[in-house]
N, C-alpha and C positions, 0 to 999 in steps of 0.2 A: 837334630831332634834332641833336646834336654832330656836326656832317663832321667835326671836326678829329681826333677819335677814328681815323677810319680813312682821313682822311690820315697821320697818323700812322702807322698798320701799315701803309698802303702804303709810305708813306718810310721806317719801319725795312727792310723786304723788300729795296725797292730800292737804298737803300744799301748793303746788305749784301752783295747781287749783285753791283750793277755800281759799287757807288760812290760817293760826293759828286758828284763832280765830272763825272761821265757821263749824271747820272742829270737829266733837263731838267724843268722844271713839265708839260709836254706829256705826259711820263711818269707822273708822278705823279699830274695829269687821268686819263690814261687808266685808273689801276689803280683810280681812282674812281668812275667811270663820269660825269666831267663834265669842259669844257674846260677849258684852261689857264685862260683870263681870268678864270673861274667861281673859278677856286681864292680867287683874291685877294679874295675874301669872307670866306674862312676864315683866310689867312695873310698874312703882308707877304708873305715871300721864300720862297726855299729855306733860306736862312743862316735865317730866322724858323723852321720846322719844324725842322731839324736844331739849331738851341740849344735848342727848346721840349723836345726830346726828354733831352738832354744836360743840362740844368737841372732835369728831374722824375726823371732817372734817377739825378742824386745829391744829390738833395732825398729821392727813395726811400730812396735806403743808409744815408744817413743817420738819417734815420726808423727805420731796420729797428735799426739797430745802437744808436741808444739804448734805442728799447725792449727788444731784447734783454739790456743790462748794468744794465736799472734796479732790477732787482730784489736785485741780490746784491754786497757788498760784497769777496767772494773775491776773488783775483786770478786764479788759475787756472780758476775759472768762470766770471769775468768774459771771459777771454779765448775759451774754450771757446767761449759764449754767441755771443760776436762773430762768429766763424771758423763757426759752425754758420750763421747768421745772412747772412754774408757769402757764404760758399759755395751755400745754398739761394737766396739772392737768383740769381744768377750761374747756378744749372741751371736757374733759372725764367724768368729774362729773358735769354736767351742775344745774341738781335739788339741790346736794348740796349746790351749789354757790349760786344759786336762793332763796334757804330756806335760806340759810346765810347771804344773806345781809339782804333778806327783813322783817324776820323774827328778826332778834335781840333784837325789841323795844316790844319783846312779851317774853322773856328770865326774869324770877326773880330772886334774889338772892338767895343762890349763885352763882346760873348758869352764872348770864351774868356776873359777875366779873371775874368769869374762864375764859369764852369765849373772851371777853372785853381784857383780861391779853393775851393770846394766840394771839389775832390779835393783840396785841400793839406788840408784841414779834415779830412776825411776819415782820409786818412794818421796824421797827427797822433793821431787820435782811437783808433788801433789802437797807435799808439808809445807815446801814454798808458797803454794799459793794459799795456803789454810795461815800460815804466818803472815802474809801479807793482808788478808783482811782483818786479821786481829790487830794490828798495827793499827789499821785506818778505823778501828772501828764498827764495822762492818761484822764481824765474827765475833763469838761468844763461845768460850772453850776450855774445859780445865786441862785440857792436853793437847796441843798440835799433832804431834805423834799420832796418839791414841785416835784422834779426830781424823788421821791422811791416814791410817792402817784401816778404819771403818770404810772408809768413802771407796779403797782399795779392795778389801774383801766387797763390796756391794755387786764391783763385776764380776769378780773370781766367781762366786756364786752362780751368777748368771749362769754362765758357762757348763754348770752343774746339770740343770734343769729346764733353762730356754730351748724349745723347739720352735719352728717358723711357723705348725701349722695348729700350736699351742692355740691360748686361751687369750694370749695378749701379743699386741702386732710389734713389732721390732719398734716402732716409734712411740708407740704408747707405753712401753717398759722403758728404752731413754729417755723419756720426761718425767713419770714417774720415780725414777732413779738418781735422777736431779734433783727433782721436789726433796727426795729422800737426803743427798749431800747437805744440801743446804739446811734442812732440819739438825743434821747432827751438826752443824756447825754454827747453829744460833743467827741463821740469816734471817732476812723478812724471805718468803714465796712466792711465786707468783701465782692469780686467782684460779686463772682461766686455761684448763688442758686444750693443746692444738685439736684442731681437726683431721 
């Protein structure tokens, strides 16, 4: 049986509640249903659980975001792809997102230079594709930068405020979130929202 599975969901929960830094192994045991000492079978630290999390969470985005643009050499659906991609990541892993932004400034070394390198890559990897429609034409923008940190905050947000049993369905906020990249990035749109 993997504990560290749902130590994990325990220390996403609990981070997210009360915090990194509030939040004690003792706590974390208890959401377990085993004692502290017990944990460290499964983990070194707390700093061990919260980078393991922060490590697969954009080792994830990553994942998602290639295979989302592998298939198409577009630019504009390249980006599409991405932002569809990025956004559904982000209303499906809300705590991850949450522990990852807010959490960062609590990550030691090594960790946070891993983590730190993975979101730079990350980044990078959305600005690539906002430079490459500007290349072809396709994009219209006084900053790439500026343009891949927009398109990037769109899902961080999500992640804020997306409930499933909300006001808008998982697939109707990824297209409109789309519609939305492509607006800050001076594309043409498409007319017609899916059914």
């Amino acid at each position: 049986m993997d504990r560290f599975a749902d130590i994990r969901t325990a220390a996403l929960e609990l981070f997210t509640r009360k915090g990194y830094e509030a939040t004690t192994m003792a706590d974390l045991g208890a959401a377990v249903g085993m004692r502290a000492p017990s944990l460290y079978k499964h983990v070194d630290s707390k700093q061990d659980v919260l980078a393991r999390i922060m490590t697969a969470t954009m080792t994830e985005l990553l994942a998602v975001h290639r295979a989302a643009v592998a298939t198409t050499a577009d630019p504009v659906e390249r980006l599409r792809r991405a932002t569809e991609a990025h956004v559904r990541y982000h209303a499906r892993h809300r705590l991850e997102a949450f522990v990852g932004n807010r959490e960062i400034r609590a990550l030691v070394e090594p960790h946070r230079g891993r983590v730190l390198a993975l979101r730079s890559e990350y980044e990078a990897a959305f600005r690539e594709l906002v430079e490459a429609g500007v290349a072809t034409g396709d994009f219209h923008v006084a900053s790439v930068k500026l343009a891949s940190y927009a398109i990037l905050d769109l899902g961080m947000g999500v992640a804020v405020w997306y409930r499933e049993d909300g006001e808008y369905s998982e697939d109707t906020l990824v297209w409109q979130y789309s519609e939305f990249a492509l607006n800050i990035v001076g594309a043409a749109t498409r007319q017609v929202e899916p059914s």
